[in-house]
N, C-alpha and C positions, 0 to 999 in steps of 0.2 A: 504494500500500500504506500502513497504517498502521503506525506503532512507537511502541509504551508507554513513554514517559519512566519514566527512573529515575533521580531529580536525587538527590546527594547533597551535600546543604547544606551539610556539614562542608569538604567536598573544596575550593570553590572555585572548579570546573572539573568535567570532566567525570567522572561516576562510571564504574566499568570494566564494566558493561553497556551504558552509550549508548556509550561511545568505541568498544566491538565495533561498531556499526553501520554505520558510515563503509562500514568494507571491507566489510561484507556487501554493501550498496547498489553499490558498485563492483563488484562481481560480478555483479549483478543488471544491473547495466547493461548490462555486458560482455554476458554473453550473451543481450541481448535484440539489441542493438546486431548482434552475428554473426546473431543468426537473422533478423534484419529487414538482411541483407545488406550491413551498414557499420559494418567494421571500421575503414574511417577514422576515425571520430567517437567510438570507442573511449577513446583517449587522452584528449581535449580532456571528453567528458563523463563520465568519472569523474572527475576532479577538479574540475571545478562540481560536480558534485552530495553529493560529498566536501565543499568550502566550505557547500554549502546545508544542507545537512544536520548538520552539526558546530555552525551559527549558532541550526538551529533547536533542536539540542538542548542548547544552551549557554546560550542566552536565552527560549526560547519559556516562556509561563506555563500551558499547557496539561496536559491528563495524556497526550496522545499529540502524536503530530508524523504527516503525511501529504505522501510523495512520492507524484510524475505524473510519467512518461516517457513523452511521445507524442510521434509522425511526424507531422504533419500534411504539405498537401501540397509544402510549400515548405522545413522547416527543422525542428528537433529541438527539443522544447519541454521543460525540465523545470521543476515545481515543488513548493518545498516548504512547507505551510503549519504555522506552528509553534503556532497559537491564542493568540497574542497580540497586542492590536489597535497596539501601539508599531509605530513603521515605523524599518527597519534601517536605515542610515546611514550612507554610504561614510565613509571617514576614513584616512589617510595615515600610515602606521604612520611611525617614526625606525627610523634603519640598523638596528639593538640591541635591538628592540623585539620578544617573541617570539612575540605574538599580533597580531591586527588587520588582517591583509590578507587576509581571508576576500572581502568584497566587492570590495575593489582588482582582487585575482587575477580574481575572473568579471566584470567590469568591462573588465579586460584580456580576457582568451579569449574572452568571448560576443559576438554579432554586435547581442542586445540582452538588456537587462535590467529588471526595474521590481518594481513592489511593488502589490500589488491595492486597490482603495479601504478597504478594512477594514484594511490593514495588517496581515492576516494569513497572504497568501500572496507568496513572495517566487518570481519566475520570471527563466528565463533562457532564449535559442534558440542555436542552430546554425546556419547556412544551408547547405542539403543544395545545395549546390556540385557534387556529383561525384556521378553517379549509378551506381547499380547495374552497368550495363552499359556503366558506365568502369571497374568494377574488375578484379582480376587472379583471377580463379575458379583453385580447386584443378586444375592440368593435366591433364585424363586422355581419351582421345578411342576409349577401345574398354573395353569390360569386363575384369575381369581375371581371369584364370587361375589363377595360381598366387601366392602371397605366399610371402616368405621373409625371417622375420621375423631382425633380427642382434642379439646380447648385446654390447653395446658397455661397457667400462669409464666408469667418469664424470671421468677425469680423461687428463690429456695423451698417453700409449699410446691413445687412442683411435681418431685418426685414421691410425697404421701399422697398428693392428688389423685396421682397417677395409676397409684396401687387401689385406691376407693374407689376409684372411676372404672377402672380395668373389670375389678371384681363382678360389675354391674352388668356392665355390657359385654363379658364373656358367658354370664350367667345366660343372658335374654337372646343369646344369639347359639346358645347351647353347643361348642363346639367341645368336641369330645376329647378332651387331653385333659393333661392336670392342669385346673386352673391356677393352684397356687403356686407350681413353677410357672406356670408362663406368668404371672402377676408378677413375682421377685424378678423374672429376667427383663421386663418393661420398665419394672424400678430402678434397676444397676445402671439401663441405659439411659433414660432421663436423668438420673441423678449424677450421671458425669458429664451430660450434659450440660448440665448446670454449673457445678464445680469445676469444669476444667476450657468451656465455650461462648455459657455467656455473659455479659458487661451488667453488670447491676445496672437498676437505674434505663434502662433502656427502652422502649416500648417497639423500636420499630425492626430489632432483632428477626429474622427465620428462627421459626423455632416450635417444634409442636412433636405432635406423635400421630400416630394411626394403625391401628388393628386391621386386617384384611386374613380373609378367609378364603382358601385354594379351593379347586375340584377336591383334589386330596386330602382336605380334612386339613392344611400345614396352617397354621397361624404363622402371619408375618408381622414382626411387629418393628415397625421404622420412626426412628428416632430423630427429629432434621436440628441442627443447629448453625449457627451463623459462623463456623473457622472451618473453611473450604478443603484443608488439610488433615490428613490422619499419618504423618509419616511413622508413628511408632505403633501400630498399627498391627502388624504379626509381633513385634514383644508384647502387647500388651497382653494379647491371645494368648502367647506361651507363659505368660505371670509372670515376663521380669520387669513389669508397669505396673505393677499393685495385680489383686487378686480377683476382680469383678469381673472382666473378661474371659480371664481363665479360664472363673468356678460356671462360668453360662457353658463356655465352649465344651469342658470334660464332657459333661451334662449331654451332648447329642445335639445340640444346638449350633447350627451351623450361620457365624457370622460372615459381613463383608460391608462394607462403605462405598460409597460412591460421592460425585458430586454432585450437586442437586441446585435448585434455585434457579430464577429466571434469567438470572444475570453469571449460574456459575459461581455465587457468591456464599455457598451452603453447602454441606454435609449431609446424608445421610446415613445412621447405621442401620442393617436390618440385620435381624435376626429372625434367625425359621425355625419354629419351633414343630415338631412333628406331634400327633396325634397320639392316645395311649396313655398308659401310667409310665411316669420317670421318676428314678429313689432317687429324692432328696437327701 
């Protein structure tokens, strides 16, 4: 894509329409990144492309600036060309220093780095290390029935809510498993929810739950909050994150997360919980 600089000479720095750009591209990333199946690479290239992009529109001498986000078939390529023939310049910022480690930082994260013979495109890669069909897919293995959608509060009453509310409408909807494991595993997962995603004080947060009901009799129960990331994610599963993930998974309970939100700006976790009696 291309983006129309708009330097403001007085400032110094960035004028307050290129500084909006960073985060837009970070978005752009994001969900190009979810629909081409790697949520891993998520993290690590929004903020390259954040550094590249903040360089080119800080220094570039051009009237526009042009990002490239592409897959090839080995590693993630992005780059940004700023139209100016100077060639950018690693350099070793001091402790106290509050700019200058734009190229250090993707220097550090990228697997490579360089700068085109014109000195007008500066790129960076990924190496797609982990493929598609290493990841953890949204868990669902029958179509669903019914949904039941929960009005969850966004602050610390959420996760008793959730356990009153559960008990209710698993009763009225008569699905046939244990309802007091599937109530505790709706509880672990709103209540970290809470604890570890959302901002007190907030009202306009993602953030809720919902109950759904397979052909198969599986209860799904999906957890959404507003931090788009889960990198620790398989630790948590295996308890070296605390015990709540664990103690669901030992249990038959088959977890996974995804991104969610209209904007890509949300989390969900689901958990499937299967049909039958499970010893607690």
């Amino acid at each position: 894509m291309s983006i129309e600089r708009r330097p403001d000479p007085g400032s110094g720095g960035l004028s307050e329409k290129d500084a909006a750009w960073p985060r837009r591209l970070r978005r752009l990333v994001r969900a190009s990144l979810t629909h081409w199946g790697r949520p891993d690479l998520v993290e690590t290239a929004e903020l390259l492309v954040t550094e590249l992009a903040t360089n080119a529109l800080r220094h570039g001498s051009g009237p526009d600036i042009g990002v490239r986000v592409s897959m090839p078939s080995d590693h993630l390529k992005i780059e940004v060309n700023d139209g100016s023939p100077l060639r950018p310049e690693l350099r070793h910022a001091e402790l106290y220093d509050e700019g200058g480690r734009g190229l250090f930082i993707v220097e550090c994260l990228a697997a490579e780095w360089g700068v085109s013979p014109d000195g007008a495109t500066t790129w960076c890669t990924l190496p797609l290390t982990k493929g598609p069909e290493e990841m953890r897919p949204a868990a669902v293995t029958a179509p669903v029935l019914r949904e039941i959608p929960m009005d969850l509060p966004r602050d610390l009453s959420a996760p008793g809510l959730a356990r009153i509310q559960a008990r209710t409408l698993l009763t009225v909807a008569a699905w046939p498993g244990s309802q007091p494991h599937a109530v505790e595993v709706l509880h672990t997962l709103v209540d970290n929810a809470v604890k570890h995603a959302l901002t007190p004080g907030r009202a306009d947060q993602p953030f809720g739950a919902c109950l759904s009901i397979t052909e198969a009799r599986e209860l799904l129960i999906d957890v959404t909050d507003p931090v788009p990331q889960f990198p620790d994610f398989d630790q948590a599963v295996a308890g070296e994150c605390g015990r709540g993930l664990w103690d669901i998974a030992r249990r038959g309970v088959d977890l996974s997360w995804f991104v969610a939100g209209a904007e890509f700006d949300a989390k969900t976790v689901r958990a499937v919980v299967r049909p039958g009696a499970v010893e607690l």
